[in-house]
N, C-alpha and C positions, 0 to 999 in steps of 0.2 A: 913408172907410176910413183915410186917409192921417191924417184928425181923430185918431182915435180912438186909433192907435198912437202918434201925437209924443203924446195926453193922457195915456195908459198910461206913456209912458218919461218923463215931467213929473212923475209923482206920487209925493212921498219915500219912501222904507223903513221900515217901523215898525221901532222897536228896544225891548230889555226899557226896561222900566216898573223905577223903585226897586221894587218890590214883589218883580216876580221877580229881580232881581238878589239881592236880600237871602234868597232861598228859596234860589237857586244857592247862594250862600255858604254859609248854613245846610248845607244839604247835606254841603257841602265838609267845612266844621268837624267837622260826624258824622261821616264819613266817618274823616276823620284823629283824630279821638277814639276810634274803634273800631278803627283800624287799628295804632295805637301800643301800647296796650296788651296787641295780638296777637301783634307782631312782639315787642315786651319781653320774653313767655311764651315762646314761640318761642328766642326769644335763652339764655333761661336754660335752658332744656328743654335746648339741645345743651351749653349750658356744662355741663350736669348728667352727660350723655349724655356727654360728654367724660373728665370725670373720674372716671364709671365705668368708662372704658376704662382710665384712668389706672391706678385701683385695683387693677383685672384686671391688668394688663401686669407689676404693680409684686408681684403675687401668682404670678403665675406665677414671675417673675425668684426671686424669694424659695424658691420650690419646685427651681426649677433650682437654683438655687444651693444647698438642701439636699442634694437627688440626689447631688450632687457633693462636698460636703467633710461630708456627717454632722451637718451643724449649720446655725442661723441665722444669717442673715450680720451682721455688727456688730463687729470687731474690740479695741474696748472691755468691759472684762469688766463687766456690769451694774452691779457694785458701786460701778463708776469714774463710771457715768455721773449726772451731776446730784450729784457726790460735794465740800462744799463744803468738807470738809478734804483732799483730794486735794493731793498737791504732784506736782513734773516726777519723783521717782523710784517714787512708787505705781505706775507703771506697767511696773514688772518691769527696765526698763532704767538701767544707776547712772550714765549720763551723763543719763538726764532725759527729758524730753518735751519737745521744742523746735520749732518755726517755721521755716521756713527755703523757701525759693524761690530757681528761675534765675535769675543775674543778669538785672536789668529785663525783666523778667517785667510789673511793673505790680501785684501783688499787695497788697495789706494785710497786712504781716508786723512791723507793730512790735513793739518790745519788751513794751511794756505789753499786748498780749494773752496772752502766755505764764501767765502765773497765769489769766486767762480758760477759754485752753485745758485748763486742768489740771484746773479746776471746772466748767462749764457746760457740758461734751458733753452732747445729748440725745439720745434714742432715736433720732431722727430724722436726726440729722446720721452715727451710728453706720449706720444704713442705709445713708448716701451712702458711708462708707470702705470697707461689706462689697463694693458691690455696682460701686462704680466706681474705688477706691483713693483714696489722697490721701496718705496713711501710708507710709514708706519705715525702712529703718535705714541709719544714718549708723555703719558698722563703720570708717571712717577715724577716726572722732573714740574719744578715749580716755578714757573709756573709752565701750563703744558708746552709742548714743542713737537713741532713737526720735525723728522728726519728722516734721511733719506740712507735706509741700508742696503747694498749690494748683495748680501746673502741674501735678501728676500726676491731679485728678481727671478721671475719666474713662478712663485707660489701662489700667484695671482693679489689682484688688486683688495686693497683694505679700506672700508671705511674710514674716513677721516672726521665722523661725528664721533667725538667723544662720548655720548650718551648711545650710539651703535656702533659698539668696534669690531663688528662683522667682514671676515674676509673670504672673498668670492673667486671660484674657481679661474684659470689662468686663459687666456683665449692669445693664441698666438705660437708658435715654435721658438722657444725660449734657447735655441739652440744656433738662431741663426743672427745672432748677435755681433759687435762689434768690439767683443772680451778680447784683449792680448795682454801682454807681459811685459812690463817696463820696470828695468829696475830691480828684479824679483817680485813688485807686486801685481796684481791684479786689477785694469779699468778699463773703464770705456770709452777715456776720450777717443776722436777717432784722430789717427793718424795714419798717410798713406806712405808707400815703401819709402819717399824718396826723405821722408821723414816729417814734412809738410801736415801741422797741426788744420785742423779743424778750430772754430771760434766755436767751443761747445765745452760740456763740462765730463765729468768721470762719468756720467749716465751713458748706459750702453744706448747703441741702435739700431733697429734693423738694417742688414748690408742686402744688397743684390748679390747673384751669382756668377758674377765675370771673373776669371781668374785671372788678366787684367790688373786685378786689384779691385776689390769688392770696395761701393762705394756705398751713401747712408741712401734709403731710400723716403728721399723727402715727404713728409706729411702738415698738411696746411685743411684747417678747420675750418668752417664756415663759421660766419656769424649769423644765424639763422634773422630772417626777415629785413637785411640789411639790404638798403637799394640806393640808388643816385636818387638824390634830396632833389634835383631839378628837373624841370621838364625833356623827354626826350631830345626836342628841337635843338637843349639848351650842348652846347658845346662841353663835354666832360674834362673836367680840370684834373690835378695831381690829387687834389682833395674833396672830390666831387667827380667821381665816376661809374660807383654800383659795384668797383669790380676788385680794386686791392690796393690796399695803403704802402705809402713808403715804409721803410723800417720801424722808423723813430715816430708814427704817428699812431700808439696806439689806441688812441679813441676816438679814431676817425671812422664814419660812417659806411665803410664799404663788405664787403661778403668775405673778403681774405687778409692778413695780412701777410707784409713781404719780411715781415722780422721772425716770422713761424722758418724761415728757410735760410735767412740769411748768413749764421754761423756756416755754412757751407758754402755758401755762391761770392760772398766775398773774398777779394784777396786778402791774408792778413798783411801787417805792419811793411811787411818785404816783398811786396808785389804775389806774392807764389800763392796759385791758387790748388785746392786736393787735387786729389785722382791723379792716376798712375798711368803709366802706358795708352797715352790718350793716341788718336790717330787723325783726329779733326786736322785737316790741313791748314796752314797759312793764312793759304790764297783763299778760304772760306770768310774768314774773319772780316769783320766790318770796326772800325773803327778799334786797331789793334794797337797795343802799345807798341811803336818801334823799337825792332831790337827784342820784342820780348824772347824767352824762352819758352820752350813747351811748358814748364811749371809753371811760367807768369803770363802765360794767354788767359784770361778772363774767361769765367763760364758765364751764362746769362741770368736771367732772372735777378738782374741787384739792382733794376732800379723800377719805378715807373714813369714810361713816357707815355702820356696819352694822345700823341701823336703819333706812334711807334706804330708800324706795321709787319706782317707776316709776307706779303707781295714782295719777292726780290723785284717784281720790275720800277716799282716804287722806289727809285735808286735813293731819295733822302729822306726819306722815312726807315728805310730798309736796315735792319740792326741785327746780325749773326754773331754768336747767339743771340738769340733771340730778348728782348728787355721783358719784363713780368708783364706789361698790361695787356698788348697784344696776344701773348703766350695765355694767361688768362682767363681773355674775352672768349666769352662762346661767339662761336662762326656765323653758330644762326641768331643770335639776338643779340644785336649792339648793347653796350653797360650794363652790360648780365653773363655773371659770373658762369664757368662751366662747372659744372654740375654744384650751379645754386642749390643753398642753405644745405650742403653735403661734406664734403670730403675731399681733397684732392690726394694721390699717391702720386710718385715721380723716380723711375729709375733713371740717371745719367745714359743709359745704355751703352752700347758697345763703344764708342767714342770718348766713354768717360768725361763730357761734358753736360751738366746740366742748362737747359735751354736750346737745346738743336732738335731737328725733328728723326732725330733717330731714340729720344727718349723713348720708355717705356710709363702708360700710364694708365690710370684707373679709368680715364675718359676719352680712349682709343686712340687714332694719331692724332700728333698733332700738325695742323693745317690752318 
């Protein structure tokens, strides 16, 4: 008996064989091949889920804030915005449009943004002044002047009547801004990782939630009671449509214009358009620059064709991303704007292009 047990405790342990080793590992690699791709889907779903919240919050604020002063918030009068002959006194006050911050504050207030400031407001930075301030009047200076300080965003919005210089509580998350650090100072133009400026100024503005690379989340103003001057029957022109102006036409008669967005949808000087980590394929693109780069693929929304359509079977009409007029047009009423005399919101969404129908928007998909 006593053999048999020292023979038992004598006799070595078998251990895996290369074979199953290599099965384990096998396994393993499946395992983490299937598990990554899940959690990545997962990741974007809430980044999605996110900045629907975002959108909602940022809709709401916009509603409140009508309730309240009879109008959409934006303190720049449309015509100013994206306006590249604008100077410091187009804006109603004869000492100017000027810069200016708490001593060492840390901000970006040189000089050489001030012509900036006076041309490149967009919709979107116009959002940020309605809804969290930034805008003050300087009634010491002679004669008075409008400026724009960065220490004030977020304390909410100021009257700009000199005889009520009343400032009103802040509506918006002053936190989900387009602030970074260049330089050692403080601004908000926006620019995305790969360094690729924005046509816009040091005003902050709200970003989506893609970590991706958070982009600006486009806002475009109605022009309340604005409609196509001609008969339904009548064929809608570039300047007679109901529905939204080229850039450069700001007193033209339609519900939107395309200058409230365009510091972000066009490419600048060097082809390169924002956004980061875009995913939009190639082979999607309609009428792409040969040769572009992922940076210098075109987002949509920069022009309007009013022949443009949404129907890919529509092969010559067909334009991915999408061009403004089509993108636009409400589905159900030809030369009527979507969500006439209102509001439009626009996240790029997960593909980080503005104009495809994976955006994210105030007025559900787009189709």
């Amino acid at each position: 008996m006593e053999n048999s047990i020292r023979n038992l405790k004598s006799e070595p342990r078998g251990g895996f064989t290369l074979v199953e080793l290599l099965i384990v590992i096998g396994i393993i690699v499946l395992l983490i091949g299937i598990t990554i791709p899940v959690v990545g889907r997962v990741k974007s779903a809430a980044q999605e889920a996110d900045t629907k919240g975002l959108i909602q919050a940022l809709d709401g604020a916009i509603q409140n804030y009508y309730s309240n002063f009879k109008a959409y918030p934006g303190p720049i009068p449309d015509r100013l915005v994206y306006y590249q002959a604008a100077t410091g006194t187009s804006f109603g006050f004869p000492g100017g449009f000027k810069i200016t911050q708490s001593p060492g504050s840390g901000f970006d207030t040189s000089a050489t943004n001030e012509t900036n400031l006076h041309q490149n407001i967009t919709g979107t930075e116009n959002l940020v002044l309605g809804l969290l301030g930034g805008l003050k009047l300087n009634t010491s200076a002679t004669p008075v002047a409008l400026e724009y300080d960065p220490t004030l965003v977020g304390n909410g919005p100021a009257s700009l009547n000199p005889a009520n210089p009343k400032r009103y509580g802040a509506l918006g998350d002053p936190n989900n801004l387009s602030w970074r650090t260049e330089n050692g100072l403080k601004t908000g133009k926006f620019k995305d990782d790969t360094g690729t400026e924005a046509t816009d100024t040091i005003i902050p503005e709200f970003v989506d939630k893609f970590s991706s690379g958070p982009m600006p989340i486009l806002y475009l103003r109605a022009r309340q009671g604005a409609k196509k001057t001609t008969a339904a029957s009548v064929a809608p022109t570039i300047d007679d449509n109901g529905v939204i102006n080229q850039w450069d036409q700001y007193d033209a008669p339609q519900q939107y214009d395309l200058a409230q967005v365009f510091g972000y949808t066009r490419p600048d000087t060097l082809g390169n358009s924002i956004g980061v980590g875009r995913v939009i394929k190639p082979g999607e693109y309609k009428n792409n620059p040969p040769g572009a780069t992922p940076e210098q693929r075109p987002h949509g929304l920069r022009s309007v064709g009013v022949a443009r359509t949404l129907d890919k079977s529509d092969v010559t009409n067909y334009q991915y991303p999408y061009d403004a007029y089509p993108y636009f047009q409400s589905p159900e009423s030809p030369n009527t704007a979507r969500n006439k005399d209102g509001f439009i919101l626009i996240s790029a969404g997960k593909d980080r292009v503005y104009g495809t129908n994976d955006d994210i928007t105030n007025f559900g998909p787009v189709r």
